[in-house]
Structures are given as C-alpha cells and as structure tokens.
N, C-alpha and C positions, 0 to 999 in steps of 0.2 A: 597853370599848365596841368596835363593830367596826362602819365605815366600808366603802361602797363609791362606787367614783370612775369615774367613767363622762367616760370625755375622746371627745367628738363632733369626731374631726378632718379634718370634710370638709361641713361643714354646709351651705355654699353649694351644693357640688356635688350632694346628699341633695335638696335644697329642688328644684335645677333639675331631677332627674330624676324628681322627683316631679312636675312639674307637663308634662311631655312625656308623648303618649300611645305612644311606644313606650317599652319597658324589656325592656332597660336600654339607657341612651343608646350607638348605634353610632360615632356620631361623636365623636373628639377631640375632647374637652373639657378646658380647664385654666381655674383662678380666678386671676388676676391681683392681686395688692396692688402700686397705684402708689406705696403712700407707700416701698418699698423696693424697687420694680423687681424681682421675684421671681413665679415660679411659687407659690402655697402649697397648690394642691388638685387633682388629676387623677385623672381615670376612666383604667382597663386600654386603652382602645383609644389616648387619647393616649402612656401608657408604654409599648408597641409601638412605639410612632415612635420611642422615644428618649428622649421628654421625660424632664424628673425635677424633686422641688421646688428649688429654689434657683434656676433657670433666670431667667434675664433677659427680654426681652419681642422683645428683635431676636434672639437665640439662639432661640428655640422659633418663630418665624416662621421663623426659616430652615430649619429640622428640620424641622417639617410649615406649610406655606405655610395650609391648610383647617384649621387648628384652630379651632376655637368656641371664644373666649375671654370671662370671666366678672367682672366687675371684683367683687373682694373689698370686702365693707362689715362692720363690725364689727356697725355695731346692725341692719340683718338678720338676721345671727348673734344674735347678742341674744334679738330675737324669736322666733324661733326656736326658741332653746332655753328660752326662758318657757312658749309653747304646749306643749312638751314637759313642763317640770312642769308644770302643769295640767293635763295627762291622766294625770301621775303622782302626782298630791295624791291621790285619793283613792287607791290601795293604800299610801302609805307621805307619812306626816306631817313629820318629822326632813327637809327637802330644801334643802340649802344649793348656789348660784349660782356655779359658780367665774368667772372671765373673761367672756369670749362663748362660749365654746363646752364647758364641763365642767359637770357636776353631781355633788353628793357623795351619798347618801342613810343615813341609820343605818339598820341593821338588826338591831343586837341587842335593843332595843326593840318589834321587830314581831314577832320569832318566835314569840313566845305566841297569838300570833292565826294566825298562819299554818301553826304544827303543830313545821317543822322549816324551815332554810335551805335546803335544794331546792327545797322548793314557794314559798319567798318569793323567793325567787331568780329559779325560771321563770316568776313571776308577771312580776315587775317585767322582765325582759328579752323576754318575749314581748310587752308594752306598747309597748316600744322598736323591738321588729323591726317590729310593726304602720307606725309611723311612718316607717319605710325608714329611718332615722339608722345609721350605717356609726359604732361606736365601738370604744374599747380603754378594760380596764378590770379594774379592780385592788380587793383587801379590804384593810384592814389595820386596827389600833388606832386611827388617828387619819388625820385627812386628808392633812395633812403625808405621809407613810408610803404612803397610798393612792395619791395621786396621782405620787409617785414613780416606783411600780412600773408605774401603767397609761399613762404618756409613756413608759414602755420596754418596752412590749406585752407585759406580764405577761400579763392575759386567764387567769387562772389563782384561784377562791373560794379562797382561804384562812381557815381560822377559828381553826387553833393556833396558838398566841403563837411559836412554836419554829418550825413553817415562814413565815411571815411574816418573823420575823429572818435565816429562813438565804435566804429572794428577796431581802431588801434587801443582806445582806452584799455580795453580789456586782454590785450597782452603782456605776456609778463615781462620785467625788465632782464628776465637770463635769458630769455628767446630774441634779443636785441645782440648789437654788436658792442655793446659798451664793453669795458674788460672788468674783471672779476671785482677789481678793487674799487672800480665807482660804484659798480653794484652792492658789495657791501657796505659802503659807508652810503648809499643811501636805503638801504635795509634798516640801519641801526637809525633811523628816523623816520623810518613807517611809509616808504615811499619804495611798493614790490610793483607797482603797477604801470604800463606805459599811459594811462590816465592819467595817474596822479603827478610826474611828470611834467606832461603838455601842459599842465595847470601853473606851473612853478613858473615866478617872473625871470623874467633873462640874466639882472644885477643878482640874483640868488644862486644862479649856476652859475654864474662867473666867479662867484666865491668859493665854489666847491670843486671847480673840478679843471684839467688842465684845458688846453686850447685845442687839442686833437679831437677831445671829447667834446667840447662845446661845439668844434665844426657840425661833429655829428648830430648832435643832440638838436639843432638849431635848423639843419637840411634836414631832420624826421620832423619837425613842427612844422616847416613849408614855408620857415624866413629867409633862406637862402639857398641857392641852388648850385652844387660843384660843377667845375668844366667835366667835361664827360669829351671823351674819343667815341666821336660817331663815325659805325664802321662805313666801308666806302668796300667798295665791290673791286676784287684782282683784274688790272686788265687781261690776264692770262686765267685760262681754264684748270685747276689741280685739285685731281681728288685720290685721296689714299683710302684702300682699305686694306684693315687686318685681319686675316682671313682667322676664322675659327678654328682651326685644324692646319695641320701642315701638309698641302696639298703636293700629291707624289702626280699624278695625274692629268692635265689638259683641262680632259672631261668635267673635271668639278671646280674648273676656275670659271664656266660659264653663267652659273648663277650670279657671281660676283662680273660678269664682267655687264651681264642684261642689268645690273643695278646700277653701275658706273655710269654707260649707255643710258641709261633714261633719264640720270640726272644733266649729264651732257647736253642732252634734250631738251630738257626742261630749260638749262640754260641759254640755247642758243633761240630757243622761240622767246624766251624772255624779254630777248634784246635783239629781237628780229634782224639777227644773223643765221650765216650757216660757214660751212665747214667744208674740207675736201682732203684735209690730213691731221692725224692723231697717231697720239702715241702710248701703248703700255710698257709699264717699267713693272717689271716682275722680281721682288726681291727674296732673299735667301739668307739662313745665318750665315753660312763662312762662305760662299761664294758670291763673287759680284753679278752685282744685279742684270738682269736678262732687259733689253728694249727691242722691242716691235715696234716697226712703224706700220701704221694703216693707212692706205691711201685710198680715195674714194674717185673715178671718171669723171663725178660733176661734186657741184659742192651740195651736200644736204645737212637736215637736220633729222633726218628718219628714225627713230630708235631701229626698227625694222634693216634696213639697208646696211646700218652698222653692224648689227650684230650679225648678219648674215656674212659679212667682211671680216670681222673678228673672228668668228668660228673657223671660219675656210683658213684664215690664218696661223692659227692655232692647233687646228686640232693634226695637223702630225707633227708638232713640236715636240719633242721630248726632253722635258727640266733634268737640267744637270743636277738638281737635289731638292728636296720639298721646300715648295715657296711657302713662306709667311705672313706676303703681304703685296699690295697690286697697287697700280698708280697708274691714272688717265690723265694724261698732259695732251691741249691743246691750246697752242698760240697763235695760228693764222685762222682770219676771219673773215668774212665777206659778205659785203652787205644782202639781201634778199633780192634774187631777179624780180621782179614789177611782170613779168608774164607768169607768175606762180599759178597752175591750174587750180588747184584748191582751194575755193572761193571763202570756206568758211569752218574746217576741222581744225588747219594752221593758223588762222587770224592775223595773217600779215596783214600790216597798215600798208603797204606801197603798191597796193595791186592798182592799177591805173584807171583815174577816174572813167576814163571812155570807151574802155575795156570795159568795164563794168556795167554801165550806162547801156552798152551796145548787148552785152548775154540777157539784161533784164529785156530790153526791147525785142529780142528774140524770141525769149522765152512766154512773155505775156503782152505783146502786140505793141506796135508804134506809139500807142498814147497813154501807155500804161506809167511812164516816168513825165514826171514836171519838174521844170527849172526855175526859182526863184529871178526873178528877174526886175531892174530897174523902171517903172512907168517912166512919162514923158508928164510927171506933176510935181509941182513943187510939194502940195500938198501930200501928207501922209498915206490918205485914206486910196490915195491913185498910185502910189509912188512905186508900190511894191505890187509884181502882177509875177501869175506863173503861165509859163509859155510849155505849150507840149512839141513846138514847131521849133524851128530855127531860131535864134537871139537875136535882133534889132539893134538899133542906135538907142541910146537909153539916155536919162535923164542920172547925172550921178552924185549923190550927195552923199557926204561923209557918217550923218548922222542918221541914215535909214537902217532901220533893224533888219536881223533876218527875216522875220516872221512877221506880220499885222494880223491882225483880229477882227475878219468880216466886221462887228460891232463894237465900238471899244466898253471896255468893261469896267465896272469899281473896283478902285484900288481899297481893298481890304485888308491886305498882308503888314508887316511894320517892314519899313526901307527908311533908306538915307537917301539925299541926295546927290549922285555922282557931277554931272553934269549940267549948266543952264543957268537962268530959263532960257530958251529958244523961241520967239513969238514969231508965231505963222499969222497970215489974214487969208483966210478963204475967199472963194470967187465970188464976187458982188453981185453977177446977177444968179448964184445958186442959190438953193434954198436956204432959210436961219444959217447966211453969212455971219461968221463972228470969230475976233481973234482967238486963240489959244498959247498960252505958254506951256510949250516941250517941256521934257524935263528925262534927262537917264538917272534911273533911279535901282541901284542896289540893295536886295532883300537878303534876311539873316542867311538864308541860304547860298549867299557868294551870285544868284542870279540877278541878270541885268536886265530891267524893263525899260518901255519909254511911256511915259506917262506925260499927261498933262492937264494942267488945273482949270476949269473954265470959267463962263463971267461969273456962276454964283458959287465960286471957289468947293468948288468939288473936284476930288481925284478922280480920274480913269489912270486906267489901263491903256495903252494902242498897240504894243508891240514886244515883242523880244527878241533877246540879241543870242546871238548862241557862240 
C-alpha cells in the first residue's frame, strides 16, 4: 500500500485569510490556544516581529502591542477539514480523518484511474492549493510512517520501499509517538534513531516494550496495518463558520456568506446535483440563533444566483445582537435537468446524447460526427465500421472492441491475459487466409486490448475496448 498524509498546520490562520478581502493578510496575526497559554499559528508578518509558536499571551503582547490575535478552536478546525474532504471525495475514495487538522488519502488504489502518480498527485494537491490550506506532507507504506515523516516537513512523494526507509532512518525517536519511557529505556542502549529501530528483530521488542507500543512500532515498519474509519461524505449539506469579529452589521456578513455559497457549489457540481432551497442559521452569544430560508424559482447550482438571493434577503435584516458565527444548511436535492444549456463550464454528465450529437452537427456540418458501429463480419478486421449516416441492421458480437486499428499493430506493452483464446478462420477465397487466436488482454495500466497471436506465434495488437 502507499499512503499520503497531509498535516494542515495552520488551519485557523488559512480559514481567517481566506475570509479577508486582502491577501495575503498584512497584519500580525497569531491563533491563540487558552487551554495552554501558547502561541500555535502565525502569518510571516507576525514572525518579523519576533513572535514564534510556543510564545505565551503576555510575551507576544509585549513584542508586538497591534497583533491580531485569533482564539484557537479545535472543532472549527474539525470543520474545516471535513469541508476539505468533501471537495476531496470525489478524486480519491480511501480518505481517512487524522485529529483536527491531518488527512491520510491511499493512493496506490487510484493509479489505474489516474495513468501514473504524477498526475494523481497534481490532481489531489492542486484541489488543496485551490482551498488556500497551507500543509506538510509525506508518502509512505502505512500512515503510522506517513505521518511521521510529514510532522517533520518531509514534503518529499516517495514510492520506493528503500527511500521511504532511508527518510524514516534518520528521524529521531522523540519526534515518534512512542511515550517518554520506551524512549528512555531505549536511549540507555544507544538506540536515539528511527533507523536504528526498524533494524531491531520483532522477539527483541517484544521483550522490551508493552503491546500498545509494539502495535505501533510494528504499523511504522509496514508489518501490519490498523483498521482505519474511512471518511464517507454527509448525505446532507453543513457548513459552519466563525466569524472573526462580532458582526453588528448585514453588510459584513456577505463575505462570509460568498464563501459558504461557493463551497455549496462546489458541492452540488461535485455530485452533479442542484438545489432550490437553503438555509442560514445566524448564531449569537446570549440570543437564539436567527434562520433564513432561501428559496430559489428553479433549482441551480450558481454561486452567482445565490448570492444574489442571499443579499436581497439580508440586507434590510437588522441582528438583534452581534453574530458570532454562520451556518449553510441544505438538505433537499435534485438530480440535474439533461436540457442544461451549458455544454461545458458546468460538466454535467447527463446532457443527452442526441442533444449533443444534433448542436455538433449544427455547428460544424452533417458529417462532421461518426458513430462506431457493428459491420455485417464475423471477422474483426470488417466488424467494426463508422457510419456518418443512419444505423443499419448489424452484425452483434459480444466480443468486439470499441475501437480497431485500420493495421493491427505489435503488441509491445507487458499484459495479462483476461480472456480466451478466441479462434477466428478468415474467408477462404481472401487473400493469406489463416486462423487467428483472439485474445482480451489487460495492460499494467488497467487498459483492455484485443489481441491475437498468429501462425508464427507473434503478438498483435487489433483493438480497444473503452
């Protein structure tokens, strides 16, 4: 298997500079956690002044007096990084939750869909950049191993079993999760390294250390692997945000609502739905929460139409007291009308084939589209013809590709056998009549050919299936 671990270590600070109309934020910024009196999050223009994480709350006021300070919430973070998988569900399935702020995703699983791990790769982190998330992030055999390496800003694809062990070798064993006291008692025997470690036989750490620790110890070498909760997407729409300020105002809930609105968006194109009612819950400290419903004439997915619907709704509201924090709930859903005029910004799959067929032939003349279609041969080489006209009575056999290859070609690629043999005999009075055994044949990349061997046992190529 081969795991990637994406540790988001600044999610609060991401959230807040996303929701400011300048970027990147000028001002000193740091996130605050009261439950331990510590710095844990800052933008560049705060670490100019000085600051650093670990900082106290009266030390960083004395260092810069004008810091913007952020109080840290775990389940923010949380939300956060849910909305984040769900814009990541649909390019990769396997997406397990670390903490509040990690996600792991498999990837040796997708590469058949995706060709090679460069293009899955820049898939899934161009997804991520889109959402502004500031992360570090590590591959490895197992999560345990991944996550390792990306809390010690690896930031480095690995896919060979041998570099992967020679990144881990060289971390320390207090930058692991073991707890203090394996790590000292393997201190006091010259063993500070996660090298030295992975070297050590299995009956020697069963002598040393209890069963919680061998789980772990044994999941970072890549001999066993824990169940894991892979997340699964809400069949309901919710997303919260906590506003930075305590909004007296309408006006300045619209930034946050165009951010809501777009992720809503993103979601319902995701899953090639749409929409025709939503709702904001506006909450408050000591008064209860305010709900709006939004209703839309037809169903869409527009950011645009919403927001235009939200404003108009909004803006002569007057909040009984400064809100603190916003919530976009939608639960009904509807599939996408198949007459969508937008042939290709929206990428719905259900626009209808004939529909489609008929605006090309419009656009660029009667015999600008061809239809794959069944010959009237048993033979291969006739079987499959393309028609620009009308469809026929056709010859139908189970085993004809989509595609033939005017010549058949050498089979050069490595494949397996799926299917066969299949023996044809061509027409007797054609020219070099001679039997052929068929054959569907599956290459490393999950693609299926139709091949066949001939009298002097050589591969072709004839066809593919799509």
């Amino acid at each position: 298997m081969l795991w990637a671990y994406f540790h988001c270590y600044q999610l609060t600070l991401d959230t807040y500079v996303s929701q400011q109309s300048a970027s990147p934020c000028p001002v000193p910024t740091v996130v605050y956690n009261e439950k331990n009196n510590a710095v844990v999050q800052l933008n560049p223009p705060a670490k100019d002044t000085g600051l650093d994480v670990g900082f106290g709350l009266a030390q960083t006021a004395a260092l810069c007096p004008h810091v913007n300070i952020l109080t840290y919430r775990a389940e923010a973070e949380r939300d956060t990084l849910i909305s984040l998988a769900h814009r990541l569900y649909p390019l990769a399935s396997d997406i397990v939750l670390e903490d509040t702020n990690s996600l792991a995703i498999r990837l040796d699983n997708l590469v058949q869909y995706y060709g090679s791990y460069e293009v899955l790769w820049s898939t899934l982190t161009h997804e991520i950049s889109l959402s502004g998330i500031h992360y570090n992030y590590a591959t490895a055999w197992g999560i345990e191993a991944a996550r390792l390496l990306a809390k010690n800003h690896h930031n480095k694809v690995s896919i060979q079993t041998a570099d992967i062990r020679e990144s881990l070798s060289t971390c320390a064993l207090s930058q692991t999760e073991l707890d203090s006291k394996a790590i000292t008692s393997l201190a006091k025997v010259g063993i500070t390294q996660v090298g030295q470690l992975l070297s050590m036989p299995v009956h020697e750490l069963g002598r040393r250390f209890t069963n919680d620790t061998i789980r772990y110890l044994t999941a970072l070498r890549g001999e066993t692997f824990p169940t894991r909760q892979v997340f699964r997407p809400s069949d309901t729409f919710e997303k919260t945000t906590a506003l930075s300020f305590e909004v007296e105002n309408t006006q300045h809930l619209q930034p946050y609502l165009n951010i809501q609105l777009e992720t809503l968006s993103h979601y319902l194109r995701a899953r090639n739905l749409t929409t025709s009612a939503i709702e904001f819950r506006i909450s408050f400290r000591e008064v209860s929460p305010l709900r709006l419903a939004v209703n839309a004439a037809l169903p869409t997915t527009a950011l645009k139409d919403w927001l235009e619907l939200a404003v108009l709704k909004t803006e002569r509201l007057a909040l009984p007291a400064p809100a603190i924090s916003l919530t976009l709930t939608c639960c009904e859903f509807e599939p996408t009308a198949g007459d969508n005029g937008d042939l290709f910004s929206n990428r719905f799959t259900t626009l209808a084939q004939k529909q489609l067929i008929g605006r090309l032939k419009a656009k660029l003349g009667d015999t600008s589209t061809q239809q794959p279609l069944m010959g009237n041969s048993h033979a291969f080489e006739k079987m499959c013809t393309y028609d620009v006209q009308h469809a026929t009575e056709t010859y139908q056999f189970d085993a004809a590709p989509t595609f033939l290859f005017s010549q058949p070609k050498p089979l050069t690629q490595g494949s397996k056998i799926c299917f066969g043999p299949l023996r044809l005999q061509t027409l007797w009075w054609e020219e070099e009549a001679q039997p052929r055994d068929y054959f569907i044949a599956q290459t490393l990349q999950g693609r299926r050919l139709l091949v066949f061997k001939d009298h002097h046992k050589r591969w072709w190529m004839q066809g593919i299936y799509s």
